[in-house]
Structure formats: structure tokens, C-alpha cells
Wavefront OBJ file of the C-alpha trace (Angstrom):
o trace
v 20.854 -51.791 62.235
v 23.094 -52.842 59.481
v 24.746 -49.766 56.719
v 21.709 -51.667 54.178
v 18.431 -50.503 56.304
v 19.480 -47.367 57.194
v 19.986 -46.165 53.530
v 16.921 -47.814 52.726
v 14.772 -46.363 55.425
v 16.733 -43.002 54.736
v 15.775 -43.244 51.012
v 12.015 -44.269 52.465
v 12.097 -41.047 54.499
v 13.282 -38.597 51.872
v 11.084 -39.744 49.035
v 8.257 -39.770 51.514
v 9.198 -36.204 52.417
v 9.360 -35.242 48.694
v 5.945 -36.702 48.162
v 4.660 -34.663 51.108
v 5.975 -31.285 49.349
v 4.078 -32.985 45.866
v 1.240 -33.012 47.931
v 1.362 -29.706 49.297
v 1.804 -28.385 45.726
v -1.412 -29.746 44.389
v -3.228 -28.387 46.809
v -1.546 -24.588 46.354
v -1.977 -25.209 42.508
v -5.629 -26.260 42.619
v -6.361 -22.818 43.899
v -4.909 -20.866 41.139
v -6.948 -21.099 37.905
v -4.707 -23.098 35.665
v -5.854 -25.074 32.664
v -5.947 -28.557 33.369
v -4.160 -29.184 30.222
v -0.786 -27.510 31.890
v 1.852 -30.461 32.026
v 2.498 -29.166 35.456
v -1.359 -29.855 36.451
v -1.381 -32.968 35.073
v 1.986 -34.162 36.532
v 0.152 -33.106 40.153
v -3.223 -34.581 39.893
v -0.970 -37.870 38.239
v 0.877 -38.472 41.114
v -1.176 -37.596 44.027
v -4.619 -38.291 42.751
v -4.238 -42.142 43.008
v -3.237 -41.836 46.758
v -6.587 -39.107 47.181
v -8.998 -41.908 46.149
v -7.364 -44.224 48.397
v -8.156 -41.335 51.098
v -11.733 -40.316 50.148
v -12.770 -44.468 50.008
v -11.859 -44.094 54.144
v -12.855 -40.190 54.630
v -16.261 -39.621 54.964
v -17.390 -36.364 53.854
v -18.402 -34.329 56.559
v -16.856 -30.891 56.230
v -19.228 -30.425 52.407
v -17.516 -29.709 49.663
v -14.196 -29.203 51.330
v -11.736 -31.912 50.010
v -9.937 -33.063 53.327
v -7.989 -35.789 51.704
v -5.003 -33.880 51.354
v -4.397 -32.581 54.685
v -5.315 -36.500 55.899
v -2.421 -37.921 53.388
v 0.201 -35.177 54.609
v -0.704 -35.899 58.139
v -0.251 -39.654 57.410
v 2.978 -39.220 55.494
v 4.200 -37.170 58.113
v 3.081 -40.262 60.849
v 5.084 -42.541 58.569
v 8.370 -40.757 58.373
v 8.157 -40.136 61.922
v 8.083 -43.685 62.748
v 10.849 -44.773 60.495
v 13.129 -41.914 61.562
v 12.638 -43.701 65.083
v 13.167 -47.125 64.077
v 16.771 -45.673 63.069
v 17.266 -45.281 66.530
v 16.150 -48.582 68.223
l 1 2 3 4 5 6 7 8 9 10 11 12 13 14 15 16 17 18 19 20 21 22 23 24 25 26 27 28 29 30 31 32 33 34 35 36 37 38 39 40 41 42 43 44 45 46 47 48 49 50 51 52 53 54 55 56 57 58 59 60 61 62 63 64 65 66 67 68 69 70 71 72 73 74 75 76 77 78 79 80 81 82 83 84 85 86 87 88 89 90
């Protein structure tokens, strides 16, 4: 692979990464009892609320009230990066 994919999928991988630790963070934040008009809150649910509909369209609900899209979207990041870390080394 050329110097131009290998940033790029390197870039893909890190900002993929960073979005996984976003959407770890909403989920720790929506336990604690913070207003939702924190700028912090509603930088979270900005960002990774979008992707969580995407999820819950696909996701049935089987599990009650428990909100399993985050866990799904982590796993799936994860799946992602771990596939274009390996097409580095093809």
C-alpha cells in the first residue's frame, strides 16, 4: 500500500478509536445525574446520539428498558478498526 492509504486508514483508525472512547463516555455520563443542559451532556448525546438511532432502527429490544445500542456501536467500531488495521498488512 502506497504512504497515501496508510495515513488515511491510520487517520480512519484513530478517529474511530476516539469515537469509541466518546461513546464510552456517554454511557458513564448518563449514569451520573447531570442536567441535560451541561455543554458537556449535550456535546455527548450530539455526537453519539445520531449513530444510537441508527442502532436501535436494527436492535430489537429484547433486554426491556436496557439501552443496548451502545455496547452494539462499540463492538462494531471495534470490528471496523480491526479490519482496517489488517488491511495495513495485506
Amino acid at each position: 500500500m502506497n504512504d497515501f492509504w496508510t495515513s488515511l486508514v491510520t487517520f480512519l483508525i484513530r478517529a474511530l478509536t476516539f469515537y469509541t472512547y466518546v461513546m464510552i463516555a456517554s454511557v458513564i455520563v448518563s449514569f451520573l445525574r447531570l442536567e441535560k443542559d451541561n455543554p458537556l451532556i449535550q456535546t455527548l448525546t450530539m455526537v453519539t446520539e445520531p449513530f444510537y438511532q441508527l442502532l436501535r432502527k436494527v436492535i430489537p429490544t429484547v433486554f426491556g428498558n436496557a439501552d443496548i445500542a451502545p455496547m452494539v456501536g462499540v463492538i462494531l467500531v471495534q470490528i471496523i478498526c480491526y479490519l482496517l488495521d489488517r488491511s495495513l498488512w495485506m
